[in-house]
C-alpha positions, 0 to 999 in steps of 0.5 A, a space after each residue: 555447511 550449506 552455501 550462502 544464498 540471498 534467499 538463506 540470509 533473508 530466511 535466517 533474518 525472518 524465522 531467527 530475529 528474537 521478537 525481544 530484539 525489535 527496536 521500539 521505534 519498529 514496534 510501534 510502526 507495526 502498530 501503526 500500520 496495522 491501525 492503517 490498514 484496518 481501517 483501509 479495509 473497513 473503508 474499502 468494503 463498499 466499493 464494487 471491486 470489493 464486492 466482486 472480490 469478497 463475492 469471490 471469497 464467499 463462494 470458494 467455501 472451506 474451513 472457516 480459519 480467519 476473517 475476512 472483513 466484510 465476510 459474515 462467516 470466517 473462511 480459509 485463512 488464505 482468503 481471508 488473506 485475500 478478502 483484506 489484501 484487496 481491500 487494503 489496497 483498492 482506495 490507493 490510501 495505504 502505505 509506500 516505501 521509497 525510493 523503492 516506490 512499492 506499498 509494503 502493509 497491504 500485503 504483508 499486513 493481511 497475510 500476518 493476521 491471517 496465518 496468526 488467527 489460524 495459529 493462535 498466535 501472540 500478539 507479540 510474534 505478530 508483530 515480529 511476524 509483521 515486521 520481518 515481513 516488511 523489512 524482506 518486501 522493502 529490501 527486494 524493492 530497493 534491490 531492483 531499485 536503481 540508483 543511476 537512473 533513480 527509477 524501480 527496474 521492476 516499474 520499468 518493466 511494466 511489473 508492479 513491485 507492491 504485489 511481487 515483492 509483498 509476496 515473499 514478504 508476507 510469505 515469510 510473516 506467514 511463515 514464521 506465525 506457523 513456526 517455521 525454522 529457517 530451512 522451511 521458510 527458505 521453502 516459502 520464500 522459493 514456493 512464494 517466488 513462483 507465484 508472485 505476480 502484477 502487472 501496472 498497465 491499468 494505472 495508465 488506461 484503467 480498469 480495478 485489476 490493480 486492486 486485487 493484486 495486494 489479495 493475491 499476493 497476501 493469498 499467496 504468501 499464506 499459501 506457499 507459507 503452508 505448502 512449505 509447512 506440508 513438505 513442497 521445497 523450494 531453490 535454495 538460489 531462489 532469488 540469485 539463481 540463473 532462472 531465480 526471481 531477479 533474472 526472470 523480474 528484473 534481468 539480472 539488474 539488481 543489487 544484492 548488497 541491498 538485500 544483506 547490507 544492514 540486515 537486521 540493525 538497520 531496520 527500514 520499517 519506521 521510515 515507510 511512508 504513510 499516505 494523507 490522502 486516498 490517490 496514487 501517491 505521485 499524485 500527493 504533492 500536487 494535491 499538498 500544492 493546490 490546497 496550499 494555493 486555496 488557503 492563500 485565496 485561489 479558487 478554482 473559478 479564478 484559474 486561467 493556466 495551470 502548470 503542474 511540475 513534476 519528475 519526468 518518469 510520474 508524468 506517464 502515470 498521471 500526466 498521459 495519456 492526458 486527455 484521460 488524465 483531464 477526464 477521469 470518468 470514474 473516482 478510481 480513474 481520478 486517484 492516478 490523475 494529476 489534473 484531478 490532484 490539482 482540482 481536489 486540493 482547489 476545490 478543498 475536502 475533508 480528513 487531513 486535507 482530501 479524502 475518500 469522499 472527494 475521489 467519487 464517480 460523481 466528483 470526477 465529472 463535476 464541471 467546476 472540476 472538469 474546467 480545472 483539469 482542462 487547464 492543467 498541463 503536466 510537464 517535467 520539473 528538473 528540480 523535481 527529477 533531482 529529489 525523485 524517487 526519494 520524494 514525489 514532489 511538484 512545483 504547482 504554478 498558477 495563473 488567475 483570470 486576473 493575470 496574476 501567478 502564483 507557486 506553490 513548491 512542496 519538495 517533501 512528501 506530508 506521511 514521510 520522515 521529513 513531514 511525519 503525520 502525527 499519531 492523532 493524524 493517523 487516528 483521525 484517518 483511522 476514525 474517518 475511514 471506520 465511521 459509519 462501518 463500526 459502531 463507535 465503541 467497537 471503533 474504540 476497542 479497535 484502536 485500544 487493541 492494536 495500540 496494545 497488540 504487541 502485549 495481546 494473547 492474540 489477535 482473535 479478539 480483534 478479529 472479532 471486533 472487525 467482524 462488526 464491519 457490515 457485509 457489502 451486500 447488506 449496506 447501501 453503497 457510500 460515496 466511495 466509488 470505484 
């Protein structure tokens, strides 16, 4: 019998667990996401990154086997992984795990639906596809998660745990869709650790790299799930190992009980967060704060000081350097900036609260948000480093020219289990990120095809549905920007 390894035991869960076996809660997450993330990708097609990257895409040529969206013509099912994983991630609006701190669908989501249109697969073996492929990105999280200083060991080491572990996720979703058994997809697990990559320096300083980091994650999981296929094997001691993944990620700092502990009952998918709004997400309770504050008659002419509470290690990712962070130059800058958080929920937006249309170049240097953000210190909130990272809170004081404070405390993020968005919320995000982009009744057919995805023959037809989503370069720019 071949020895027990972590990278067996996750191998064993993805190509083993029946889809049958799947509890109703976590089918019914799947859908959610996949909804999510859909419509991410249409709402992302305009942004300049995404042209780049789908330019990229449509250049490489090759066997038309899945669609990317925003791509006229079906191309490689590896960069139709990619075209979609960038455009998944790129408006900071898809789903995050916590305490882990990674966004598990934006790569797991689009490697599944590649692999299942180049296969044909069911409907419902996508959705367990997807499912196991979550579960496997969320464990390796939480393994190099830790809990004595409540921090992720892979943030620590500047490495963005989103793209590294969602490889492996979705090299094992991809796996089982091209029916792999155990064995091969341990192979694609150790194929896939060779090629998981991302580094986050550019939530602190800038440029758009973070955005294609979900596509080449997605590309890579498809890849090594077909180079495992093809025969290429990889270490059965893959995550374990002296030179395995957490000694070379995380410096042999990892929990392994987090890897195998439940595995397979206790299912972490439904409790995913889902993100209201289109920022980085230690940004959203400031956000939730500052429109609470406007519905109580703040407005941002009135404000004189603003003090914005947070746990100690968010601060350096929207609260420094903090001249930058009190003057975003561009929308994509503004999404990791606590100062614009506070500006945005003042000044007030649309969808659930805030949304895409409120992150454009043109709103991150609009004066009447500029003269907030000159006035918003980010400091550390002891309160706030008790509950972090099992929420992203803030404590958002206010004073008003008239000399009166005021606070607003938002202790449990809105899109988790403690504060759920409802399925008409999710819809309307949805609807909102798809108008404009899809004809109505095609956006309609989306909705109904995914809400009965689980029971579909395949995911082809919804495919199709999304190559109804206009080219970038045939459509005049939306107010998105990045």
């Amino acid at each position: 019998m071949a020895e027990p390894t972590l990278g067996r035991a996750l191998a064993a869960f993805a190509a083993d667990t029946p889809a049958a076996a799947l509890p109703a809660a976590v089918v019914d997450s799947v859908r959610q996401r996949v909804l999510d993330v859909v419509g991410l990708c249409v709402a992302a097609v305009d942004l300049p990154s995404s042209r780049a990257a789908l330019a990229y895409v449509r250049e490489q040529g090759g066997r038309g086997q899945a669609r990317a969206i925003g791509v006229a013509d079906p191309v490689p099912a590896a960069l139709a992984a990619f075209g979609n994983g960038v455009l998944a991630h790129s408006l900071d609006y898809d789903d995050t795990h916590l305490p882990s701190v990674l966004h598990p669908s934006a790569s797991v989501v689009p490697a599944a639906l590649a692999a299942a249109e180049l296969t044909g697969a069911s409907g419902r073996e996508t959705v367990a596809a997807v499912a196991v492929g979550l579960e496997v990105c969320v464990r390796l999280g939480m393994a190099g998660y830790d809990r004595a200083a409540g921090n992720s060991v892979f943030f620590e080491h500047g490495q963005h745990a989103t793209s590294i572990c969602g490889t492996l996720g979705g090299a094992v979703a991809a796996a089982r869709l091209f029916g792999l058994d155990a064995g091969r997809t341990l192979d694609a697990l150790g194929v896939a650790a060779s090629m998981a990559a991302g580094l986050i320096e550019a939530n602190r300083t800038g440029g758009t790299v973070k955005r294609i980091h979900c596509g080449w994650a997605a590309h890579s999981a498809v890849s090594a799930a077909a180079l495992a296929r093809h025969g290429v094997t990889g270490p059965p001691t893959v995550l374990e190992g002296r030179f395995g993944f957490f000694e070379a990620f995380l410096r042999g700092e990892y929990d392994p009980a987090e890897i195998t502990t439940g595995l397979g009952v206790d299912w972490a998918v439904p409790d995913i967060f889902f993100k209201p709004y289109p920022a980085n997400h230690f940004t959203h309770a400031a956000i939730d704060a500052a429109l609470a504050l406007r519905r109580r008659g703040v407005r941002p002419s009135d404000v004189e000081a603003v003090t914005l509470g947070v746990p100690t290690p968010v601060i350096r990712t929207i609260g420094q350097p903090i001249d930058r962070k009190r003057r975003p130059t561009t929308g994509y800058e503004a999404q990791f900036s606590g100062p614009y958080a506070v500006a945005a929920g003042l000044h007030g937006g649309g969808v659930l609260g805030v949304g895409p249309d409120d992150f454009t170049d043109a709103l991150a240097v609009e004066e009447s948000r500029r003269a907030v953000m000159a006035r918003v210190d980010v400091v550390p909130d002891e309160r706030c480093d008790a509950i972090f990272p099992h929420q992203f809170p803030a404590v958002l004081r206010v004073v008003t020219r008239d000399g009166r404070e005021w606070t607003e405390e938002v202790l449990a993020n809105r899109g988790g289990p403690a504060r759920p968005l409802t399925t008409a919320e999710l819809a309307l995000k949805f609807r909102h990120n798809v108008a404009g982009r899809l004809p109505a009744d095609v956006a309609e057919s989306v909705e109904r095809e995914i809400a009965a995805l689980d029971t579909a023959p395949d995911v082809r037809r919804l495919a199709g549905l999304l190559a109804a989503a206009a080219a970038p370069d045939t459509r005049h720019p939306t107010g998105v920007s990045a």
